[in-house]
C-alpha positions as CSV (number, residue, x, y, z in Angstrom):
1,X,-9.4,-1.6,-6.6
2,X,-8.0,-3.4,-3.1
3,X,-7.8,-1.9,0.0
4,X,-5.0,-2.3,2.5
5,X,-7.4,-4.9,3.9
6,X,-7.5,-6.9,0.6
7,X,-3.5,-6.2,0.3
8,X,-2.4,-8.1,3.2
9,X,-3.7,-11.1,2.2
10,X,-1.2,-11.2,-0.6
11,X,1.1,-9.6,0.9
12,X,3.3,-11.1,4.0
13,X,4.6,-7.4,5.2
14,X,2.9,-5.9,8.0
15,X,3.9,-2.5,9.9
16,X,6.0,-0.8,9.9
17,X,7.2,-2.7,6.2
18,X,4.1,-2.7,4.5
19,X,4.5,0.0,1.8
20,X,1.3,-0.6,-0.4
21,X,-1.7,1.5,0.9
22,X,-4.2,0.8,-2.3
23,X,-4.4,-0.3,-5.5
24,X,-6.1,1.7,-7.8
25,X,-6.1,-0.6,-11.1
26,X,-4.9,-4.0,-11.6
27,X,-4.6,-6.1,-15.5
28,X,-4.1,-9.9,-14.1
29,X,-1.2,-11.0,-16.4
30,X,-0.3,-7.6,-17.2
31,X,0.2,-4.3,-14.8
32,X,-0.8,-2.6,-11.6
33,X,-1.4,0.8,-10.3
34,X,-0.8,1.2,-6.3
35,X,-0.1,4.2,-4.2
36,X,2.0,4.8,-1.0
37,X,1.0,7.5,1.5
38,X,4.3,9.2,2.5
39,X,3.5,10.7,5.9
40,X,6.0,12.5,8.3
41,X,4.9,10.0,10.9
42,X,7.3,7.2,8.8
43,X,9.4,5.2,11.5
44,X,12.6,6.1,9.2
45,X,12.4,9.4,9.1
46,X,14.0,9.7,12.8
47,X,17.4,8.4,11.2
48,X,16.9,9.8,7.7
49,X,17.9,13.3,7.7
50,X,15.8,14.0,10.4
51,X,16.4,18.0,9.4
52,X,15.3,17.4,6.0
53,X,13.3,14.2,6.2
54,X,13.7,12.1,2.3
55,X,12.3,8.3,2.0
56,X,15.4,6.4,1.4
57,X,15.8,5.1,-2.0
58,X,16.3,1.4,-0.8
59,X,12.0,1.7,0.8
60,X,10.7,2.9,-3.2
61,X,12.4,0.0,-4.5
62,X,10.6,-1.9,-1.9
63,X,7.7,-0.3,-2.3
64,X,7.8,-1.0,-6.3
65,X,8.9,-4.7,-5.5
66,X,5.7,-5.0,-3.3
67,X,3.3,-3.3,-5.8
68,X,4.9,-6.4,-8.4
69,X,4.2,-8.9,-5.5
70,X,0.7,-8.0,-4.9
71,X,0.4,-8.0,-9.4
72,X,2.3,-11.8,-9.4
73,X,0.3,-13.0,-6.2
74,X,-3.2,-12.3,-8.3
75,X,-2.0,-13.3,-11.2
76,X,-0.8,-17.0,-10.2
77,X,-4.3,-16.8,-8.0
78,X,-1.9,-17.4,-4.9
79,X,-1.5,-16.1,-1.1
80,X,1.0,-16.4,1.3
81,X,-1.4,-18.7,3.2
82,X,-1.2,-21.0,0.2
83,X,2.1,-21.7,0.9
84,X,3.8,-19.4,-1.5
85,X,6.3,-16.7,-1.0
86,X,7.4,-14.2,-3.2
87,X,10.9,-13.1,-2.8
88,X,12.4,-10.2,-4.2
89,X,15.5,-11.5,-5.5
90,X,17.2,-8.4,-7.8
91,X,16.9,-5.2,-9.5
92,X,18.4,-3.6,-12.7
93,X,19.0,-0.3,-14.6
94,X,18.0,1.7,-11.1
95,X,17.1,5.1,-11.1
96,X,16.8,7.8,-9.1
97,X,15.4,10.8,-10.2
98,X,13.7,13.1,-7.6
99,X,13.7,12.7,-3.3
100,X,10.1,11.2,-1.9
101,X,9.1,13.9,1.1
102,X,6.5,13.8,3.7
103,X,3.6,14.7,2.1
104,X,3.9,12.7,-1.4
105,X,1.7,10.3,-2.8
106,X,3.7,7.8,-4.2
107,X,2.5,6.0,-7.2
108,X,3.8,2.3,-7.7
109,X,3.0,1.1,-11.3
110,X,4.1,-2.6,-12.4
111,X,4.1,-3.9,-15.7
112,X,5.0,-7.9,-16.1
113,X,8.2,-8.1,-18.8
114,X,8.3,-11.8,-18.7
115,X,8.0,-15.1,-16.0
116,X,10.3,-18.1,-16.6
117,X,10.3,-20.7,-13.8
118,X,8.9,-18.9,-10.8
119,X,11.3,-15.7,-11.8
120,X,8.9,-13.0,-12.6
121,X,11.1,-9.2,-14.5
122,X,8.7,-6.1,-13.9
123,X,9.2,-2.5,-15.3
124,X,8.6,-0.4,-12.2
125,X,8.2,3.3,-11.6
126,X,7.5,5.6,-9.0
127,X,6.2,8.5,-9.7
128,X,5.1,11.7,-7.8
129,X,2.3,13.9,-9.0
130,X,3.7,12.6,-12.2
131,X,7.1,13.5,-11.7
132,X,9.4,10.2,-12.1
133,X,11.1,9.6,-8.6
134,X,12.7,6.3,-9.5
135,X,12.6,3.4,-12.1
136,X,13.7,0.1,-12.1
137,X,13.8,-3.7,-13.9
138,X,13.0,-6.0,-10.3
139,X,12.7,-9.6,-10.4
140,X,11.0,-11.7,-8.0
141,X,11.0,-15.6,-7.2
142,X,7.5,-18.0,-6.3
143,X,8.7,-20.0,-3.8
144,X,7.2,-22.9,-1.4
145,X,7.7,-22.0,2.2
C-alpha cells in the first residue's frame, strides 16, 4: 500500500494534476491497484457541465496513465529525482463506458503487457464500484531529463 505521500515521489504531478490518491496493491513487474477520490470540489468541474458536473474522459485516461507510471517507476526502482521521466506518449482501443460523478471512487488498475526500449504497453481500466467506466491500451516512454 502507498499513500499520496509515498506517490509523489514517483510521481512528478502535483495539484491540481495529481490523480492517484492511494495504491491499494502493487505486483513489481506485473499490475497495480490505485484509487482516485472524485470530489465535487475538482478544479474542472467549474467548466465541465457545471449543471451536471462528469470528470472529462481525457483526466481517467490520465489518471490510468499515472496509476501505470507509479507501477513502471517501482518496477525499474526509479524516481523522478533520479533523473527519469516517464512520459505518456499514446493510447489505443479507448473506451468509454459510464460518466465518473462527484462522489465516485475511481479504481485505476494497471497490468504491464510488454516493455521494449524504455516503451512500456499497460491494459488499463477504470472502474466504479465495479462498474467499467473506461478501458484503454496506454504506452509510456523512460526518459533522461
Amino acid at each position: 500500500m502507498m499513500d499520496v505521500n509515498e506517490i509523489r515521489r514517483y510521481l512528478p504531478h502535483r495539484y491540481p494534476f495529481l490523480l492517484v490518491d492511494r495504491v491499494v496493491d502493487i505486483k513489481l513487474g506485473e499490475s497495480i491497484v490505485a484509487y482516485k477520490n472524485v470530489t465535487v470540489n475538482e478544479p474542472f468541474f467549474n467548466g465541465h457541465f457545471p449543471d451536471h458536473p462528469v470528470m472529462p474522459g481525457v483526466l481517467i485516461i490520465e489518471a490510468m496513465a499515472q496509476a501505470a507510471g507509479v507501477l513502471g517507476f517501482k518496477t525499474m526502482d526509479k524516481t523522478p529525482q533520479d533523473g527519469s521521466i516517464y512520459y505518456f506518449v499514446g493510447a489505443d482501443n479507448t473506451r468509454f463506458k459510464r460518466p465518473v460523478v462527484p462522489g465516485d471512487r475511481v479504481q485505476l488498475e494497471a497490468e504491464i503487457i510488454t516493455e521494449r526500449r524504455g516503451i512500456w504497453k499497460f491494459a488499463c481500466k477504470a472502474t466504479v464500484d465495479g462498474e467499467l467506466a473506461c478501458s484503454a491500451t496506454i504506452l509510456c516512454a523512460d526518459r533522461k531529463l
